[in-house]
PyMOL commands that place a pseudoatom at each C-alpha (Angstrom):
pseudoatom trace, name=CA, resn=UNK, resi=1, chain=A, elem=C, hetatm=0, pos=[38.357, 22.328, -25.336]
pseudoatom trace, name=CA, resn=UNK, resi=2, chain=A, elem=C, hetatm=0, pos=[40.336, 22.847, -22.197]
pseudoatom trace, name=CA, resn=UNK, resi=3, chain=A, elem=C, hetatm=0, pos=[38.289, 26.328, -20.635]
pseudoatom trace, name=CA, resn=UNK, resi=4, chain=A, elem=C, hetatm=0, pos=[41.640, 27.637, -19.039]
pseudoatom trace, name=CA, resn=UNK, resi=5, chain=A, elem=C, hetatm=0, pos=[42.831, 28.627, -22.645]
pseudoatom trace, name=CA, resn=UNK, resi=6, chain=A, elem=C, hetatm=0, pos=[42.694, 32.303, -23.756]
pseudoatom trace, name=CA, resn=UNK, resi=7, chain=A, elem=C, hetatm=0, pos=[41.991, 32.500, -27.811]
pseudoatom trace, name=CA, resn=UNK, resi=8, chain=A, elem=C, hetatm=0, pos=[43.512, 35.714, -29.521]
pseudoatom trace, name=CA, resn=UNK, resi=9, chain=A, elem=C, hetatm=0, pos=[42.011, 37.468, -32.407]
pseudoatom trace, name=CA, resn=UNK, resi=10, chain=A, elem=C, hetatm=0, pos=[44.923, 37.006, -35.465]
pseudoatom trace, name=CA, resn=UNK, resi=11, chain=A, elem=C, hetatm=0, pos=[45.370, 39.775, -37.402]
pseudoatom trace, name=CA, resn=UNK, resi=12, chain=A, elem=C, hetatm=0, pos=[42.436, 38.819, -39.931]
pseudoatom trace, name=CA, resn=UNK, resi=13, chain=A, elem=C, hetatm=0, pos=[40.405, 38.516, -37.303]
pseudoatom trace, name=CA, resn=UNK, resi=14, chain=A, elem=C, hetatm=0, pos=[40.734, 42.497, -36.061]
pseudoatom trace, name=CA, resn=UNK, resi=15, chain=A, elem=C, hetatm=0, pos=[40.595, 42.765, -40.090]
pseudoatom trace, name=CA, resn=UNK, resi=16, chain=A, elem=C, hetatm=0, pos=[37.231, 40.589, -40.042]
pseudoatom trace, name=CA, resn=UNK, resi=17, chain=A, elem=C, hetatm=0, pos=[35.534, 42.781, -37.264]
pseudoatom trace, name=CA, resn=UNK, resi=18, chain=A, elem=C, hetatm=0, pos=[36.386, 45.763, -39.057]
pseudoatom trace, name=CA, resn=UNK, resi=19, chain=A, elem=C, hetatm=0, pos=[35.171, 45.162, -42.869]
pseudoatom trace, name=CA, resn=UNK, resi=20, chain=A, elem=C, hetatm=0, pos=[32.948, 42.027, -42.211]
pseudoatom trace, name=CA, resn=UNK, resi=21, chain=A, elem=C, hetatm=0, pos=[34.509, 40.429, -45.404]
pseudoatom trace, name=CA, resn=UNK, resi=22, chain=A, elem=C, hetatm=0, pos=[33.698, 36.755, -44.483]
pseudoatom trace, name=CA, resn=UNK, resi=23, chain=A, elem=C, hetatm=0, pos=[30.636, 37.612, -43.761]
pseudoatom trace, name=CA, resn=UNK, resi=24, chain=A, elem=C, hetatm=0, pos=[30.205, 35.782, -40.743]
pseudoatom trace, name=CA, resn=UNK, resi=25, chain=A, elem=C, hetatm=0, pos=[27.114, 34.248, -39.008]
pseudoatom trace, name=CA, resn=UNK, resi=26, chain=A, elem=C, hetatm=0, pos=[26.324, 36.241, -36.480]
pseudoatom trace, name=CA, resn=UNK, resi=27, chain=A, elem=C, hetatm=0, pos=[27.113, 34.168, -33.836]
pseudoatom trace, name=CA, resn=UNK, resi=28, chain=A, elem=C, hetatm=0, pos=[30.201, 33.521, -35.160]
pseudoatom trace, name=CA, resn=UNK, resi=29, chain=A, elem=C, hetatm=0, pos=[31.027, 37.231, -35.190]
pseudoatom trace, name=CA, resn=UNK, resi=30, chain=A, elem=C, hetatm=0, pos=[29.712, 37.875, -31.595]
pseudoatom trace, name=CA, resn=UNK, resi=31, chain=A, elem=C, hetatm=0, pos=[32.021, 35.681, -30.519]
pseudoatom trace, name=CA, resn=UNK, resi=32, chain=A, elem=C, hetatm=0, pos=[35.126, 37.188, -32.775]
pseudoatom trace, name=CA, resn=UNK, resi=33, chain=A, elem=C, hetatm=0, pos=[34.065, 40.531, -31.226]
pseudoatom trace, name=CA, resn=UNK, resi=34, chain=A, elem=C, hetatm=0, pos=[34.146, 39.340, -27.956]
pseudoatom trace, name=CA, resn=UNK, resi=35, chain=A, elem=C, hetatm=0, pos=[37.616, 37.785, -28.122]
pseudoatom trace, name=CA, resn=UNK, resi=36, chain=A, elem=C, hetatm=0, pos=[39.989, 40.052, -26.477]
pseudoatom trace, name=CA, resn=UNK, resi=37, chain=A, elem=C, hetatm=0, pos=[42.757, 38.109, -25.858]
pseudoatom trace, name=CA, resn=UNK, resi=38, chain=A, elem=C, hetatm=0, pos=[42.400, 38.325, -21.615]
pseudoatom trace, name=CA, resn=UNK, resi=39, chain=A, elem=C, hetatm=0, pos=[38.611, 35.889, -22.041]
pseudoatom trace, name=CA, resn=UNK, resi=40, chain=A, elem=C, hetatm=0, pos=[39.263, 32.400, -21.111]
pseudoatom trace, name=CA, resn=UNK, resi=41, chain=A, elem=C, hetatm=0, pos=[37.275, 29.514, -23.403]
pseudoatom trace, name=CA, resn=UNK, resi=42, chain=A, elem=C, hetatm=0, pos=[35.064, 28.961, -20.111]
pseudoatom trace, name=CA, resn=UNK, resi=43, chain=A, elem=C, hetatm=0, pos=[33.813, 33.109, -20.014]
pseudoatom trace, name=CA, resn=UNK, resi=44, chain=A, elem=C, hetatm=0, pos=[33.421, 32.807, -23.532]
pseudoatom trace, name=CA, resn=UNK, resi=45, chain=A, elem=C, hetatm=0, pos=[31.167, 29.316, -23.117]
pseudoatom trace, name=CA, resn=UNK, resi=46, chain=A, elem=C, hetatm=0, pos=[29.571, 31.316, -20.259]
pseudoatom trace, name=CA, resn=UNK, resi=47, chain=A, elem=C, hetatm=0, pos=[28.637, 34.089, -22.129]
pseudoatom trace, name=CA, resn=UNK, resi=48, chain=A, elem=C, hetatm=0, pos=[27.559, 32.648, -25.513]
pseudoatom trace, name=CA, resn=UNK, resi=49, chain=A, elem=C, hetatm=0, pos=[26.972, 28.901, -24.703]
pseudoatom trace, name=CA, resn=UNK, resi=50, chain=A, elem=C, hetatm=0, pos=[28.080, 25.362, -25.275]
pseudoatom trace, name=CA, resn=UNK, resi=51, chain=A, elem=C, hetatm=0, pos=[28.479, 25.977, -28.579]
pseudoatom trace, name=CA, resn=UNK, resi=52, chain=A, elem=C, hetatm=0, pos=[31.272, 28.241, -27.894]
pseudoatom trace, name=CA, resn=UNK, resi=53, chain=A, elem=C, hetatm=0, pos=[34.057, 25.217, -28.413]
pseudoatom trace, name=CA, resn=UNK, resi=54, chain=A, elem=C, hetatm=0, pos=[32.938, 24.245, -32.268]
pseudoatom trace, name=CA, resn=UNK, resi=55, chain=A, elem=C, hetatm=0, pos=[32.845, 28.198, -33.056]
pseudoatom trace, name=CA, resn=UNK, resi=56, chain=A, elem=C, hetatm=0, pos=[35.888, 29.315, -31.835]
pseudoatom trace, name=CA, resn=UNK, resi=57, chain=A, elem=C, hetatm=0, pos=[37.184, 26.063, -33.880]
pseudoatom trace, name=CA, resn=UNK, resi=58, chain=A, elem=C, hetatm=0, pos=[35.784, 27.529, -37.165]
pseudoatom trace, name=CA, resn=UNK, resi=59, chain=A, elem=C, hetatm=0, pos=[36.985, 30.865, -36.296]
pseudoatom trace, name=CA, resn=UNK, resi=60, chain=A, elem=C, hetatm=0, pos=[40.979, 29.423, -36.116]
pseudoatom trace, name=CA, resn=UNK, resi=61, chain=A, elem=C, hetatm=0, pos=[40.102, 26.989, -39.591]
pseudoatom trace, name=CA, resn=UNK, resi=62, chain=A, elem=C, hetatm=0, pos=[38.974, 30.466, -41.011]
pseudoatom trace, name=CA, resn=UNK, resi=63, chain=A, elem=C, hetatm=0, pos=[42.351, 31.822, -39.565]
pseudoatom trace, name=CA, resn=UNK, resi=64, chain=A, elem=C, hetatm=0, pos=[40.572, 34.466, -37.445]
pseudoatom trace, name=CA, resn=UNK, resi=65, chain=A, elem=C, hetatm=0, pos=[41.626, 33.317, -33.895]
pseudoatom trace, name=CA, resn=UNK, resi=66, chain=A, elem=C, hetatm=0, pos=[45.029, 31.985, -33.044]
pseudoatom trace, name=CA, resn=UNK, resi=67, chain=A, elem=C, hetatm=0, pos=[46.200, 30.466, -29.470]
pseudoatom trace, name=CA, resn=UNK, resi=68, chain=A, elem=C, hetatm=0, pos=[49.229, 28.905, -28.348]
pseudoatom trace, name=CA, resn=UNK, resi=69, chain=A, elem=C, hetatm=0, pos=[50.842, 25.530, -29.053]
pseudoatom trace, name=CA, resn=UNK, resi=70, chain=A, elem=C, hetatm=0, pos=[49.110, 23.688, -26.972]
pseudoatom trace, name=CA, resn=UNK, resi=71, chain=A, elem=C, hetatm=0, pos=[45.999, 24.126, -27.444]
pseudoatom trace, name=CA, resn=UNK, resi=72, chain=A, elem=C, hetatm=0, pos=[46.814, 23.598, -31.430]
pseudoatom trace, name=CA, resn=UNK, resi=73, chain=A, elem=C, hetatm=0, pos=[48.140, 20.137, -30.430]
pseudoatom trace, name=CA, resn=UNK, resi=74, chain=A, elem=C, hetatm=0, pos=[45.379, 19.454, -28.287]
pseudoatom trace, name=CA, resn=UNK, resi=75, chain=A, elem=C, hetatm=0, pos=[42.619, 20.443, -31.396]
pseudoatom trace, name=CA, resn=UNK, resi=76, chain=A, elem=C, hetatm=0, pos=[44.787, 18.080, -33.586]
pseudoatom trace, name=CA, resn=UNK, resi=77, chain=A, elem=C, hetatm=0, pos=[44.479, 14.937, -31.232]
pseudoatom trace, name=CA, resn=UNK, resi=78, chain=A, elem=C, hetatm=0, pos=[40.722, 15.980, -30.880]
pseudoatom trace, name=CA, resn=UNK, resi=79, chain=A, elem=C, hetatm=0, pos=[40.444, 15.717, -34.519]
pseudoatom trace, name=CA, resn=UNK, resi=80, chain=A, elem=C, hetatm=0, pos=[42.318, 12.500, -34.888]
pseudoatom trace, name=CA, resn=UNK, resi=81, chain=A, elem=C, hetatm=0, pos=[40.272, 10.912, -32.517]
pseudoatom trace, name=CA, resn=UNK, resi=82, chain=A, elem=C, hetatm=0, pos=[36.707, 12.311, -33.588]
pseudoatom trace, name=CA, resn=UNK, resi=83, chain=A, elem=C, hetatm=0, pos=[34.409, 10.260, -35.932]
pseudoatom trace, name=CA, resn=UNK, resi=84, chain=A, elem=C, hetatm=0, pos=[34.074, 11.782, -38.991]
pseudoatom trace, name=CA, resn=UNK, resi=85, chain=A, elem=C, hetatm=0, pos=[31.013, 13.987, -39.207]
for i in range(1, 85): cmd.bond("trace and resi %d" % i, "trace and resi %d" % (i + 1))
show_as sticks, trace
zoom trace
């Protein structure tokens, strides 16, 4: 995941940090918390670690963190071109 991107929490994500209705690991929910829409992927892997990338991807599958275009595109080719797990 390209570090230059900025995630942004989607409206179910402020919902999420507010009622905790997913109920979240709580790594995963560190991370939501700390997504402020002005943190770049690479602060984010800074702060909470390589792992960053594959959370904030289950964070926008769970529809909690949204981004532009681009970096939608660029998940989709990732996909496409990752062995299946």
């Amino acid at each position: 995941m390209d570090p230059t991107f900025i995630p942004r929490k989607t409206t179910s994500g402020a919902e999420e940090v507010r009622t905790r209705a997913h109920k979240l690991e709580a790594r995963l929910r560190a991370l939501l918390i700390q997504i402020d829409g002005s943190k770049r992927v690479g602060d984010l892997q800074a702060t909470i670690g390589a792992g960053a990338a594959d959370d904030l991807r289950k964070l926008h599958e769970l529809g909690l963190v949204g981004w532009d275009d681009s970096l939608a595109n660029s998940l989709a080719k990732q996909r496409r071109s990752s062995p299946p797990q």
